[in-house]
PyMOL Python script that loads the backbone (N, CA, C, O; Angstrom):
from pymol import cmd

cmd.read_pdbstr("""\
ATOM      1  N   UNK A   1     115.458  69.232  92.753  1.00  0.00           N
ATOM      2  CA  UNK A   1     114.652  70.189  92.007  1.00  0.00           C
ATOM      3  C   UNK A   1     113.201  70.021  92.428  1.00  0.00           C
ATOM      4  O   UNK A   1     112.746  68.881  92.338  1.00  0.00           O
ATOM      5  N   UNK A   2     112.551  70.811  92.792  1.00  0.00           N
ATOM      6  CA  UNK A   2     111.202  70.862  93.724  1.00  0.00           C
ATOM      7  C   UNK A   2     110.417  72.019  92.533  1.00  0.00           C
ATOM      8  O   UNK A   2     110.742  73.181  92.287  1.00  0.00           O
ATOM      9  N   UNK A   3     109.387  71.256  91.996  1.00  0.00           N
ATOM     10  CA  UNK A   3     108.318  71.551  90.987  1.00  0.00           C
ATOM     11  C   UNK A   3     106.863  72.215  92.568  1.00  0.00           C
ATOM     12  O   UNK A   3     106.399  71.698  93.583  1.00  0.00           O
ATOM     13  N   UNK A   4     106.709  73.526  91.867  1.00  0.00           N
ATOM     14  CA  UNK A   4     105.400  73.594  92.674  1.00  0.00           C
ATOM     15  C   UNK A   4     104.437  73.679  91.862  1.00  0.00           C
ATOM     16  O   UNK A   4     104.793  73.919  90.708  1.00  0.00           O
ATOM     17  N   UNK A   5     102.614  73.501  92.142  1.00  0.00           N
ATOM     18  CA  UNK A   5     101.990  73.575  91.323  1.00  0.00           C
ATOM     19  C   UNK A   5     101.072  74.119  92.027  1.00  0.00           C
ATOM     20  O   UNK A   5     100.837  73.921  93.219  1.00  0.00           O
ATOM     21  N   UNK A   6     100.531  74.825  91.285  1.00  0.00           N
ATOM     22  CA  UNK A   6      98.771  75.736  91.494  1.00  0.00           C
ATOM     23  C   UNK A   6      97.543  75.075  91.839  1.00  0.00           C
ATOM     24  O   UNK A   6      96.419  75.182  91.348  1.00  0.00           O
ATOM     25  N   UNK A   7      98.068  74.229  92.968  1.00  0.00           N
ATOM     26  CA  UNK A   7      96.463  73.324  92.677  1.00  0.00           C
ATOM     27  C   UNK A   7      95.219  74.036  93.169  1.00  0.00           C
ATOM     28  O   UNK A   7      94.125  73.560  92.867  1.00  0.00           O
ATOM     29  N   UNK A   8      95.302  75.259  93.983  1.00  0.00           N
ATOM     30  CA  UNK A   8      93.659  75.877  94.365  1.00  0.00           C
ATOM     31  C   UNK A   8      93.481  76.922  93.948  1.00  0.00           C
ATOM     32  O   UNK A   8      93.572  77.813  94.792  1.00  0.00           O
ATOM     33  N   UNK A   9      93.125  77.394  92.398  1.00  0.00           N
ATOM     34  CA  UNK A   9      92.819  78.647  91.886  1.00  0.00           C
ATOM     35  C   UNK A   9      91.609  78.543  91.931  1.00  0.00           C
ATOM     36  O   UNK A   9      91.304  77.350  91.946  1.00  0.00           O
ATOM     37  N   UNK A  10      90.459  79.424  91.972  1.00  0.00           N
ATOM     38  CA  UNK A  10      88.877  80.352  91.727  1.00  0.00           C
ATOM     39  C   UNK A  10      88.592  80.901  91.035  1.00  0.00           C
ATOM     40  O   UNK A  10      89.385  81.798  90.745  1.00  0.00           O
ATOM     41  N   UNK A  11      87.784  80.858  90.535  1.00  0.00           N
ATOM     42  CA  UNK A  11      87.183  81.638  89.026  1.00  0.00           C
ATOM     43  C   UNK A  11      85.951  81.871  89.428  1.00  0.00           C
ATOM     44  O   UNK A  11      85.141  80.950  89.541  1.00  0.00           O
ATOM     45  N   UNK A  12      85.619  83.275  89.724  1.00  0.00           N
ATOM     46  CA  UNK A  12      83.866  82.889  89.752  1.00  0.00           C
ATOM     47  C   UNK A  12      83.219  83.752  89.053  1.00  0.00           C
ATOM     48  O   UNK A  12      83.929  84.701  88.719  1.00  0.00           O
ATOM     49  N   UNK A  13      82.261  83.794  88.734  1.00  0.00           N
ATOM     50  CA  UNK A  13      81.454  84.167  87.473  1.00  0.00           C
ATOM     51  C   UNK A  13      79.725  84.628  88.074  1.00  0.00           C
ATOM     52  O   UNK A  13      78.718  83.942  88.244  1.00  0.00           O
ATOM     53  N   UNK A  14      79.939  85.735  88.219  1.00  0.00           N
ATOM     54  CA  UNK A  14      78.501  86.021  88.842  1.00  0.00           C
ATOM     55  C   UNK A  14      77.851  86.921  87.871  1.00  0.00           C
ATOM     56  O   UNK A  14      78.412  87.815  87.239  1.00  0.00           O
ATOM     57  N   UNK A  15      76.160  86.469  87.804  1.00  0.00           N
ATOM     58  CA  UNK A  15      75.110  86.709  86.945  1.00  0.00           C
ATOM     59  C   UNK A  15      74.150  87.493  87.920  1.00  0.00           C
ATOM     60  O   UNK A  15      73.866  87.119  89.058  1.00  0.00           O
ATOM     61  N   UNK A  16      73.573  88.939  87.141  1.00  0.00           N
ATOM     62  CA  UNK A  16      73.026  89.488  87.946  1.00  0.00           C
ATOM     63  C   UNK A  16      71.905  89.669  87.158  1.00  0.00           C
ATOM     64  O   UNK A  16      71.982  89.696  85.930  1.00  0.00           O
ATOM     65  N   UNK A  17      70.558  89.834  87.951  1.00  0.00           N
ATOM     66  CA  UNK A  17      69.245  90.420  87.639  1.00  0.00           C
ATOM     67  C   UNK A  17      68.514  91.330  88.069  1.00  0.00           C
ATOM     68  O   UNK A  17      67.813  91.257  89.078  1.00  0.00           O
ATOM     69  N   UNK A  18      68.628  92.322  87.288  1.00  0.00           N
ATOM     70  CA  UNK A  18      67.851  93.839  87.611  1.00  0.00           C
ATOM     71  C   UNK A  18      66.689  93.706  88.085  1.00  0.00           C
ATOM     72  O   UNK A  18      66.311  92.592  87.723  1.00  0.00           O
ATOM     73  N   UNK A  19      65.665  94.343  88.867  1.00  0.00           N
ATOM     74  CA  UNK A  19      64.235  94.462  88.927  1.00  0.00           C
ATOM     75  C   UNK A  19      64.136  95.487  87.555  1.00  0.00           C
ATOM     76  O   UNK A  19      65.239  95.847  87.146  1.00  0.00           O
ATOM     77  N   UNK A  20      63.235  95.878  86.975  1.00  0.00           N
ATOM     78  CA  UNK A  20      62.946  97.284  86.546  1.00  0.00           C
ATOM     79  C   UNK A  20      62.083  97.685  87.044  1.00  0.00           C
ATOM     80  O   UNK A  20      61.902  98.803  86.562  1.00  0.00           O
ATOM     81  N   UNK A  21      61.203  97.437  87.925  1.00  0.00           N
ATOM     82  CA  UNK A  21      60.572  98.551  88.451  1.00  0.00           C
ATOM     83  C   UNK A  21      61.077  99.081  89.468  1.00  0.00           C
ATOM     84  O   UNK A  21      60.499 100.149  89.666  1.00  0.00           O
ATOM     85  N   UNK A  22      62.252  98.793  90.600  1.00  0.00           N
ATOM     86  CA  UNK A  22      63.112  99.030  91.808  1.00  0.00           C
ATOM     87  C   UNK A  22      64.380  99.090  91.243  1.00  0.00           C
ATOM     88  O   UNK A  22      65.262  99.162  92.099  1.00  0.00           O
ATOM     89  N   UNK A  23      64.699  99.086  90.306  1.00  0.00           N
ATOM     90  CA  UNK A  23      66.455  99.032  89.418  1.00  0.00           C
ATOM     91  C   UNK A  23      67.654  98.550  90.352  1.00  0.00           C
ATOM     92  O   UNK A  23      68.774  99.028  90.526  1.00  0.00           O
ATOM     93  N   UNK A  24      66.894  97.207  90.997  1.00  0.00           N
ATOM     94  CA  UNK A  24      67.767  96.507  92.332  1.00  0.00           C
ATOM     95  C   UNK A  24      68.324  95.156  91.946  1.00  0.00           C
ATOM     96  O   UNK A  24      67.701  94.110  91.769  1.00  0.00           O
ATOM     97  N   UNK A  25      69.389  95.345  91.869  1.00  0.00           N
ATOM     98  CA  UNK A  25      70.460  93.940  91.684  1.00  0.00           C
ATOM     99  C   UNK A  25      70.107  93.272  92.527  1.00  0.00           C
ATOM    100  O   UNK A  25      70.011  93.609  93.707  1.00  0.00           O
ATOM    101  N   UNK A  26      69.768  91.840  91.899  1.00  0.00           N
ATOM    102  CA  UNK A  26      69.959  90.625  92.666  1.00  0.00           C
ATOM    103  C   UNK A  26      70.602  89.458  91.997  1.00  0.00           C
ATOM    104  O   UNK A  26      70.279  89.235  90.830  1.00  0.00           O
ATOM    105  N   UNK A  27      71.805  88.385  92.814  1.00  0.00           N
ATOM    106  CA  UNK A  27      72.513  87.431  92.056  1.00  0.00           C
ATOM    107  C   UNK A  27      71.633  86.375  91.912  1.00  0.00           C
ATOM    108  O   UNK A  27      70.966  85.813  92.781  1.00  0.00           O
ATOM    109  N   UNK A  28      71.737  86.047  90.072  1.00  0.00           N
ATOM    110  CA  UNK A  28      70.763  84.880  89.947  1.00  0.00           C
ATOM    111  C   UNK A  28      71.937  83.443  90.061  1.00  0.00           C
ATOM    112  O   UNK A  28      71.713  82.309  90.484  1.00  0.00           O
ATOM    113  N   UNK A  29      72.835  83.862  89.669  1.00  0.00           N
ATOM    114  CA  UNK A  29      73.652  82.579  89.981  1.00  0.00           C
ATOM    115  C   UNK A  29      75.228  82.423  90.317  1.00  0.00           C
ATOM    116  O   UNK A  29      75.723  83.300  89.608  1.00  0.00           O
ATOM    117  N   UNK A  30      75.994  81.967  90.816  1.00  0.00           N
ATOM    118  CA  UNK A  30      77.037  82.222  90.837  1.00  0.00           C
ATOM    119  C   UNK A  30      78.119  80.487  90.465  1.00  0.00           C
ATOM    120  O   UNK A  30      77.959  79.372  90.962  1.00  0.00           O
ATOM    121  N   UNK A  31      79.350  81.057  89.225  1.00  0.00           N
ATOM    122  CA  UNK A  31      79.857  79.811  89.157  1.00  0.00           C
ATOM    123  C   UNK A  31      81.245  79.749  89.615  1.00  0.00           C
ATOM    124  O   UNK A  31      81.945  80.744  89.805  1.00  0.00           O
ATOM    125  N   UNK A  32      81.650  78.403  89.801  1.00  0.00           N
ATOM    126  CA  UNK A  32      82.961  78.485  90.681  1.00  0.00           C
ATOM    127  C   UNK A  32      83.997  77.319  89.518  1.00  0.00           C
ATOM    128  O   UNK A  32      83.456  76.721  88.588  1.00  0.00           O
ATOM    129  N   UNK A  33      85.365  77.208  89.802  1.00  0.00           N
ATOM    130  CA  UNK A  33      85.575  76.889  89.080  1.00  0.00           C
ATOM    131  C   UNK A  33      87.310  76.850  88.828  1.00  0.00           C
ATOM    132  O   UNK A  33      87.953  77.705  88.220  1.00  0.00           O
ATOM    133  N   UNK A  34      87.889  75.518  89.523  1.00  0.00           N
ATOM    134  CA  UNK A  34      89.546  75.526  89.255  1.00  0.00           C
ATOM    135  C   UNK A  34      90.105  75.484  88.091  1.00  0.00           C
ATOM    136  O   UNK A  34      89.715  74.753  87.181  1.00  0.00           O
ATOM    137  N   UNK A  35      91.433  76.564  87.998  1.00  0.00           N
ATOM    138  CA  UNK A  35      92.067  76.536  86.994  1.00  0.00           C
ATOM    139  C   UNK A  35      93.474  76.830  87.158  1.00  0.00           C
ATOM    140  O   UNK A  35      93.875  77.805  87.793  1.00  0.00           O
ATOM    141  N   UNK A  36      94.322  75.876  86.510  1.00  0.00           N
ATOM    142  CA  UNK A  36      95.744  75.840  86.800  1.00  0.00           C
ATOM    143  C   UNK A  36      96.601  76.207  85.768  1.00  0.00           C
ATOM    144  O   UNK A  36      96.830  75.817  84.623  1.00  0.00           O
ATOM    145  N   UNK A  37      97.186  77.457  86.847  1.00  0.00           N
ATOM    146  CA  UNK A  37      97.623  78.546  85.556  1.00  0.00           C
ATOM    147  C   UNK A  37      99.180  77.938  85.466  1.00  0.00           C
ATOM    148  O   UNK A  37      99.831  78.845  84.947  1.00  0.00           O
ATOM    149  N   UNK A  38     100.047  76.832  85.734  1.00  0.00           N
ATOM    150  CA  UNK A  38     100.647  76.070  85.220  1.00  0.00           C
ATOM    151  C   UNK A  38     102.237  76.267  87.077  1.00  0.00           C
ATOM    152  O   UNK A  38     102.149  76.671  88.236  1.00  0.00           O
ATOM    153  N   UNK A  39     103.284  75.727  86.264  1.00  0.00           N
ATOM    154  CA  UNK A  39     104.355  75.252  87.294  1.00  0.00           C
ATOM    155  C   UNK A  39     104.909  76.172  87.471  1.00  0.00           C
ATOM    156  O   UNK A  39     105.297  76.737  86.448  1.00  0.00           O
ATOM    157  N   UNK A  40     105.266  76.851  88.862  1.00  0.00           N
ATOM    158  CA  UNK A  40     106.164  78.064  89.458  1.00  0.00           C
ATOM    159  C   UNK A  40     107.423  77.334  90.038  1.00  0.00           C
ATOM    160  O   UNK A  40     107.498  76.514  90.953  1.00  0.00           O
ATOM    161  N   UNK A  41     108.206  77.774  89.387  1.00  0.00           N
ATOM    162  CA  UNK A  41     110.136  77.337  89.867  1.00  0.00           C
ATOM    163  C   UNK A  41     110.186  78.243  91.125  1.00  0.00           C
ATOM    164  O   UNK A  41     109.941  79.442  91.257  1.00  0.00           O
ATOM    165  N   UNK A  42     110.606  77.232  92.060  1.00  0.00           N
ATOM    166  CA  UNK A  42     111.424  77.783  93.710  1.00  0.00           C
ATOM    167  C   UNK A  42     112.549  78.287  93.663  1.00  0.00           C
ATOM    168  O   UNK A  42     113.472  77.653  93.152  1.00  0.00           O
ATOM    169  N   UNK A  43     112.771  79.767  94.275  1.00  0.00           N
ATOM    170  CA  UNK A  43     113.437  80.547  94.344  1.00  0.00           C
ATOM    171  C   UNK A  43     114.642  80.114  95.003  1.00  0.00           C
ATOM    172  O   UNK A  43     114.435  79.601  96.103  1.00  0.00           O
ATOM    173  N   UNK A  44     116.043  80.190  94.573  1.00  0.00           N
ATOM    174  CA  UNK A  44     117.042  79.625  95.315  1.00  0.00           C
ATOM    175  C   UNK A  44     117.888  80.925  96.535  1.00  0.00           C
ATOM    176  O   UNK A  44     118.034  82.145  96.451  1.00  0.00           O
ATOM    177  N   UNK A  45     118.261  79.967  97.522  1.00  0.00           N
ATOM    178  CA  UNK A  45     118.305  80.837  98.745  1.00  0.00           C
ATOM    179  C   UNK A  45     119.409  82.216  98.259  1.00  0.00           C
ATOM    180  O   UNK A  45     119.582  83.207  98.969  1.00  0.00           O
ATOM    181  N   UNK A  46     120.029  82.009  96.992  1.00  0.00           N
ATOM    182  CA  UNK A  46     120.633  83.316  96.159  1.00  0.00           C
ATOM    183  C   UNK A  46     119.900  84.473  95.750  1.00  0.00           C
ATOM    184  O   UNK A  46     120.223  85.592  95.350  1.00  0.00           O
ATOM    185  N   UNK A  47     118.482  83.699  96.035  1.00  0.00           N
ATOM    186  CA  UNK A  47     117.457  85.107  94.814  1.00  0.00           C
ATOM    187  C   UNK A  47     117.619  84.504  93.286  1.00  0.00           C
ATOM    188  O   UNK A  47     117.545  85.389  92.433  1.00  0.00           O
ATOM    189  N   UNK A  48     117.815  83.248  92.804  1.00  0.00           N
ATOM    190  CA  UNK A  48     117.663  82.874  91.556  1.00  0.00           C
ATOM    191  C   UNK A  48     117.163  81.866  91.372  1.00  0.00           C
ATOM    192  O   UNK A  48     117.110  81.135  92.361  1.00  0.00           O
ATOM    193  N   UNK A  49     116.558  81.325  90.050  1.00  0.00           N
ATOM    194  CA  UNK A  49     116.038  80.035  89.817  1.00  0.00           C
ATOM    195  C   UNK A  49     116.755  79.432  89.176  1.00  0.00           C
ATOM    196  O   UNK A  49     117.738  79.808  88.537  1.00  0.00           O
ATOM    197  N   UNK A  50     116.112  77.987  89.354  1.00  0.00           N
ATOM    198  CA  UNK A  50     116.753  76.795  88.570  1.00  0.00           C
ATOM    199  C   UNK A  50     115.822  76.254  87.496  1.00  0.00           C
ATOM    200  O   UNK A  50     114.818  75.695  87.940  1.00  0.00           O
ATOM    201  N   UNK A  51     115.955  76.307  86.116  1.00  0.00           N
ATOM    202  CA  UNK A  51     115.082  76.250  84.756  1.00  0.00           C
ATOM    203  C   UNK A  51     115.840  75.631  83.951  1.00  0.00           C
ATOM    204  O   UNK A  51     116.874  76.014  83.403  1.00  0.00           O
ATOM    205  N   UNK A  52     115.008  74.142  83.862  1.00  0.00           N
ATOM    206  CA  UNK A  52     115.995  72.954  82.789  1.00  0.00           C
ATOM    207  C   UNK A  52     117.068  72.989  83.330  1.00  0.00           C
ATOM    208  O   UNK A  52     117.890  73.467  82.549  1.00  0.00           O
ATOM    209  N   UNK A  53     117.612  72.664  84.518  1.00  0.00           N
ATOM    210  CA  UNK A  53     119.046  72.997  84.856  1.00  0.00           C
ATOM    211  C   UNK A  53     119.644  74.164  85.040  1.00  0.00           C
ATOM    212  O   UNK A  53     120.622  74.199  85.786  1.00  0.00           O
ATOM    213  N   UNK A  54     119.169  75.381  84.385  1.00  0.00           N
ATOM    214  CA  UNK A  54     120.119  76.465  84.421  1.00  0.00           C
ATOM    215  C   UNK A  54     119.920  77.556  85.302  1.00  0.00           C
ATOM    216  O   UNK A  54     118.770  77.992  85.360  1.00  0.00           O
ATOM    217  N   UNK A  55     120.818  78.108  86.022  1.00  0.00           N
ATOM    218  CA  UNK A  55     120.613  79.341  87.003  1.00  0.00           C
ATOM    219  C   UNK A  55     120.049  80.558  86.433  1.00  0.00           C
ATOM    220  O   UNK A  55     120.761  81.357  85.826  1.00  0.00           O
ATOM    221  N   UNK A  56     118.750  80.739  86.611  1.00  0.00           N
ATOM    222  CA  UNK A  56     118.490  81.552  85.886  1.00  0.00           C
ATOM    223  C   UNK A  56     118.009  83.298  87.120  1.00  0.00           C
ATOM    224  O   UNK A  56     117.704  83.196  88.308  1.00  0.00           O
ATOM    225  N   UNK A  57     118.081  84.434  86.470  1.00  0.00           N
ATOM    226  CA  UNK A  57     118.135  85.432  87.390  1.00  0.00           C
ATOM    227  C   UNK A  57     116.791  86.209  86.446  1.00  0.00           C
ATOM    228  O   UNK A  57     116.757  86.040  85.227  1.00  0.00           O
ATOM    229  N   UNK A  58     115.657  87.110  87.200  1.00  0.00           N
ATOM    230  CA  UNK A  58     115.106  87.738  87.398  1.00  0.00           C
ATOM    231  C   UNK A  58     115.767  89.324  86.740  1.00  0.00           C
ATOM    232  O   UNK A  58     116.532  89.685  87.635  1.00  0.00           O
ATOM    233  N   UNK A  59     115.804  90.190  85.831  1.00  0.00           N
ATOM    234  CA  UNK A  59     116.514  91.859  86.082  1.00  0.00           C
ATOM    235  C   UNK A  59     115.879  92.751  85.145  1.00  0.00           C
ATOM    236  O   UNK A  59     116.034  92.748  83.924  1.00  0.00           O
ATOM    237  N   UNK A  60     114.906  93.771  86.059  1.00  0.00           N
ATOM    238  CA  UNK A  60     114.249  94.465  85.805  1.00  0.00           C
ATOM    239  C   UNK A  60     114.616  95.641  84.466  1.00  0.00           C
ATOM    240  O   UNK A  60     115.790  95.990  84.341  1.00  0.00           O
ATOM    241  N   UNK A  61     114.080  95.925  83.984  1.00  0.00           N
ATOM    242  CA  UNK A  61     114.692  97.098  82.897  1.00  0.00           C
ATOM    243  C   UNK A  61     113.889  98.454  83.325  1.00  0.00           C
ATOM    244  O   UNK A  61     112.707  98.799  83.323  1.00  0.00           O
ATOM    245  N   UNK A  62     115.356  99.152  83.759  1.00  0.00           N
ATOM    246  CA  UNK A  62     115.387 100.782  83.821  1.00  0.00           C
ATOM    247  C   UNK A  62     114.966 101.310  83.225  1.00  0.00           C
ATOM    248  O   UNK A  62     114.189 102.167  83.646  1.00  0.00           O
ATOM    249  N   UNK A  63     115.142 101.189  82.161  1.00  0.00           N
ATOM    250  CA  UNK A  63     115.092 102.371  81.411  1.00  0.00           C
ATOM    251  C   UNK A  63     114.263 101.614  79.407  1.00  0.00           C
ATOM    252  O   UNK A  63     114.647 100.547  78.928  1.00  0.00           O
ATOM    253  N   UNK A  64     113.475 102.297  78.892  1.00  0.00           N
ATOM    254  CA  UNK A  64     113.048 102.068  77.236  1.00  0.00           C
ATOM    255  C   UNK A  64     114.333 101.529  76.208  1.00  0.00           C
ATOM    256  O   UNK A  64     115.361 102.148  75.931  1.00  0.00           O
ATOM    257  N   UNK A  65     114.002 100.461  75.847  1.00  0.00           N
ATOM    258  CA  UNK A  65     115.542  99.660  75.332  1.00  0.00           C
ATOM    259  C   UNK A  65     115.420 100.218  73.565  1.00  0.00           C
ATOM    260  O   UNK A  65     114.474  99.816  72.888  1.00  0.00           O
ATOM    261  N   UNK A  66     116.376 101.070  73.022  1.00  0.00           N
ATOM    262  CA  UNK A  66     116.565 101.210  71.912  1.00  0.00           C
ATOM    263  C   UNK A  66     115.216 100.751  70.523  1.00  0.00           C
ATOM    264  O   UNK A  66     114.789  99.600  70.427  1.00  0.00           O
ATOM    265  N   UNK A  67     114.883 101.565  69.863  1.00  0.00           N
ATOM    266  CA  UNK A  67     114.039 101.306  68.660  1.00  0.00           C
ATOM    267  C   UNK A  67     113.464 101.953  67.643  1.00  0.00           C
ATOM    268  O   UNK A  67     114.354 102.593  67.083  1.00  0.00           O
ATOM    269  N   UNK A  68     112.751 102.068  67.277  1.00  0.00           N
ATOM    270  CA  UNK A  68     111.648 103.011  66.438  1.00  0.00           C
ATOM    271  C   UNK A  68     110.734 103.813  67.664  1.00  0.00           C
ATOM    272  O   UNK A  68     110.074 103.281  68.557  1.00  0.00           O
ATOM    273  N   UNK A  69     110.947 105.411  67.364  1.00  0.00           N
ATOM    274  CA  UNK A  69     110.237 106.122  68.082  1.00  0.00           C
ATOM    275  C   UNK A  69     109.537 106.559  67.286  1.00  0.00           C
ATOM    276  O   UNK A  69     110.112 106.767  66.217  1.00  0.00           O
ATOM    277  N   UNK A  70     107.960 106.943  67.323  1.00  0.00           N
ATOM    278  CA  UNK A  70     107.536 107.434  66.243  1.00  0.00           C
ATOM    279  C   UNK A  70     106.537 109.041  67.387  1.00  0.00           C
ATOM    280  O   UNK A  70     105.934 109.113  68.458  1.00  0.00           O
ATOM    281  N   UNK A  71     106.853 109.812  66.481  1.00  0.00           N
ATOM    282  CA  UNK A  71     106.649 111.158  67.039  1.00  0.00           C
ATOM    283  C   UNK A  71     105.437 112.155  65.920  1.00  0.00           C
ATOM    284  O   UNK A  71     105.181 111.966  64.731  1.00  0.00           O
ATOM    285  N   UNK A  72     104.961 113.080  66.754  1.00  0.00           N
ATOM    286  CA  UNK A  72     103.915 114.173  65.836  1.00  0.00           C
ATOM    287  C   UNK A  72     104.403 115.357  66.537  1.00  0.00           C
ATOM    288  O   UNK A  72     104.439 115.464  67.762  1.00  0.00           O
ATOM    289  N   UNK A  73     104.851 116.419  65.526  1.00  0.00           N
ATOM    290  CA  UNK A  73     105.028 117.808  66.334  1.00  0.00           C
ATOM    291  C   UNK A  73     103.956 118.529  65.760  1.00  0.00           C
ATOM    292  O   UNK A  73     103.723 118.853  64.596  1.00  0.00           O
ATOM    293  N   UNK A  74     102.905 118.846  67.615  1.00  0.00           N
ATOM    294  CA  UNK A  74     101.782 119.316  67.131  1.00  0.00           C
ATOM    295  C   UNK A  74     102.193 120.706  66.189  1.00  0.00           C
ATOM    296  O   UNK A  74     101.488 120.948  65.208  1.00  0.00           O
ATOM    297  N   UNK A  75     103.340 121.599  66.512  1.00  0.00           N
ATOM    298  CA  UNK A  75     103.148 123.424  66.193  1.00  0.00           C
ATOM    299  C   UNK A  75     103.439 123.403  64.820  1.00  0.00           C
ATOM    300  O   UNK A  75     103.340 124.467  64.209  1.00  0.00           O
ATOM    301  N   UNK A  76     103.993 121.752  63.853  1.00  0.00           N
ATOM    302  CA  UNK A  76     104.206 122.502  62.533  1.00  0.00           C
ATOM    303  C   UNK A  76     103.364 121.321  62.074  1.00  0.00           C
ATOM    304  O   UNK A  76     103.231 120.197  62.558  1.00  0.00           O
ATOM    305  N   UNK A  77     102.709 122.033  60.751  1.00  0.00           N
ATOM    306  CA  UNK A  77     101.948 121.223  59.785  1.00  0.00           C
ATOM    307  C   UNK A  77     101.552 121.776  58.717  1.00  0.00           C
ATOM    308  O   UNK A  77     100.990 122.868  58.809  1.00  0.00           O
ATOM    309  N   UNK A  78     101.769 121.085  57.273  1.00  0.00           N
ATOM    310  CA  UNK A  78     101.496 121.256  56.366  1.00  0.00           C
ATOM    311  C   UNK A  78     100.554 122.219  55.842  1.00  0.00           C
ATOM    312  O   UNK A  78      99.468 121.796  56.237  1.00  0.00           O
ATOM    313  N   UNK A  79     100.343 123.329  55.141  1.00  0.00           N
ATOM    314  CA  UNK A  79      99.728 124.108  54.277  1.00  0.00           C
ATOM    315  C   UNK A  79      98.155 123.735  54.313  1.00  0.00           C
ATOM    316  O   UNK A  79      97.263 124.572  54.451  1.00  0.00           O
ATOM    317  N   UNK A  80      97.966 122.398  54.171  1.00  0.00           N
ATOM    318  CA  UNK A  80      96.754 121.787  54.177  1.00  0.00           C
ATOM    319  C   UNK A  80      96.195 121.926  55.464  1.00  0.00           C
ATOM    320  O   UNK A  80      95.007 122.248  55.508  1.00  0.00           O
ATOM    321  N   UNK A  81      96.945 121.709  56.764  1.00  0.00           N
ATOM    322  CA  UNK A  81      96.691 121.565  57.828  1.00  0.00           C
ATOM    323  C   UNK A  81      96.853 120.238  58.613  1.00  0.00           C
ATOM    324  O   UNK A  81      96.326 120.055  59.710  1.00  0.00           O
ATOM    325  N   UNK A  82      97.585 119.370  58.000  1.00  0.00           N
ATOM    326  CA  UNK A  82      97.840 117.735  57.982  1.00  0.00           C
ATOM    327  C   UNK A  82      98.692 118.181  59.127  1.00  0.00           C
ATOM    328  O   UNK A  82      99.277 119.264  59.123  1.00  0.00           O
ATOM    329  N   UNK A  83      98.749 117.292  60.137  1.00  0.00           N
ATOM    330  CA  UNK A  83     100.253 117.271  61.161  1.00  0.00           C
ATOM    331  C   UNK A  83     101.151 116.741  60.206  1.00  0.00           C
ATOM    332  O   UNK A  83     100.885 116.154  59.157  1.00  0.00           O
ATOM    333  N   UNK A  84     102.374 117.055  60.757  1.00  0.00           N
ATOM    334  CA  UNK A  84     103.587 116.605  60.442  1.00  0.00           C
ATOM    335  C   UNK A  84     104.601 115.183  61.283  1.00  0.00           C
ATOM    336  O   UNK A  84     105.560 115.389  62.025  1.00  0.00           O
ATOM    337  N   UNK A  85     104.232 114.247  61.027  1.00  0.00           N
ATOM    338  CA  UNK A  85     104.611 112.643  61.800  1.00  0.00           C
ATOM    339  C   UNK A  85     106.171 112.380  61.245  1.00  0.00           C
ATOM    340  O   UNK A  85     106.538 112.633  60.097  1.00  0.00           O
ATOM    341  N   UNK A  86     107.050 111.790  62.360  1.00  0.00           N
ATOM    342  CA  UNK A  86     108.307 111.471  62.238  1.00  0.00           C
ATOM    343  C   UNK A  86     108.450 110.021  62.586  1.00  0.00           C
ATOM    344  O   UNK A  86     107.504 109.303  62.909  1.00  0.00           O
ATOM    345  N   UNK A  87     109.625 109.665  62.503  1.00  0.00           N
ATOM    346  CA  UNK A  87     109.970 108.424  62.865  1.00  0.00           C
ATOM    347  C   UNK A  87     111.250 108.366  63.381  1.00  0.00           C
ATOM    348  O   UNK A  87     111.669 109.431  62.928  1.00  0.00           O
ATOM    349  N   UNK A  88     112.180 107.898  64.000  1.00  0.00           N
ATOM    350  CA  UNK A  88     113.568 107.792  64.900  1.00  0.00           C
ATOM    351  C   UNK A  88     113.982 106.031  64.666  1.00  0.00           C
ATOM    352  O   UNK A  88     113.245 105.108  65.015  1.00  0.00           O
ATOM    353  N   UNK A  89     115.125 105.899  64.098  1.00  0.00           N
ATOM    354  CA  UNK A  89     115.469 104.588  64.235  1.00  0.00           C
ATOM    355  C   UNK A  89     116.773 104.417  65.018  1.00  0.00           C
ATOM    356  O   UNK A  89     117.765 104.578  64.307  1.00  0.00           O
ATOM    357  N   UNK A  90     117.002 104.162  66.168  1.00  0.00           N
ATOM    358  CA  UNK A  90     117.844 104.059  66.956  1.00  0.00           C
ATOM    359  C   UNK A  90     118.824 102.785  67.356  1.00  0.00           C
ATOM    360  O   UNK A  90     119.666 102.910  68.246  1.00  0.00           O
TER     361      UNK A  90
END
""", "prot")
cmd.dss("prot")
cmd.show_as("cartoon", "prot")
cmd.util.cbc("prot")
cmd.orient("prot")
């Protein structure tokens, strides 16, 4: 089991100073700065990983998975002029 880790991330942080009489950017400072956004699991020569032991697979979703749809039909509305709001529980 082969752990990889992030050891050379960059962060930099640049500070700028206007003239106002020429309205011309110039950098007053710039900061730098590693940060390790944590452990990436190696891909097995299947296309899957290995996590705590277990084969684990990657699978994208097609399609909006079942729920609460909540809807406004602009053409009808109340007397007052209020829209009319629905809800769908699926």
């Amino acid at each position: 089991f082969i752990v990889w880790k992030v050891q050379e991330v960059s962060f930099k942080e640049v500070k700028y100073v206007v003239d106002e009489e020429t309205s011309e950017k110039s950098i007053k400072y710039v900061k730098e700065q590693e940060v390790s956004i944590g452990d990436l699991p190696t891909m097995t020569s299947h296309g899957t990983f290995i996590i705590n032991g277990i084969e684990r697979v990657i699978v994208s979703q097609m399609h909006r998975s079942p729920g609460v749809f909540f809807d406004s039909d602009k053409g009808k509305t109340y007397s007052s002029g209020k829209l009319i709001y629905s809800a769908r529980i699926i």
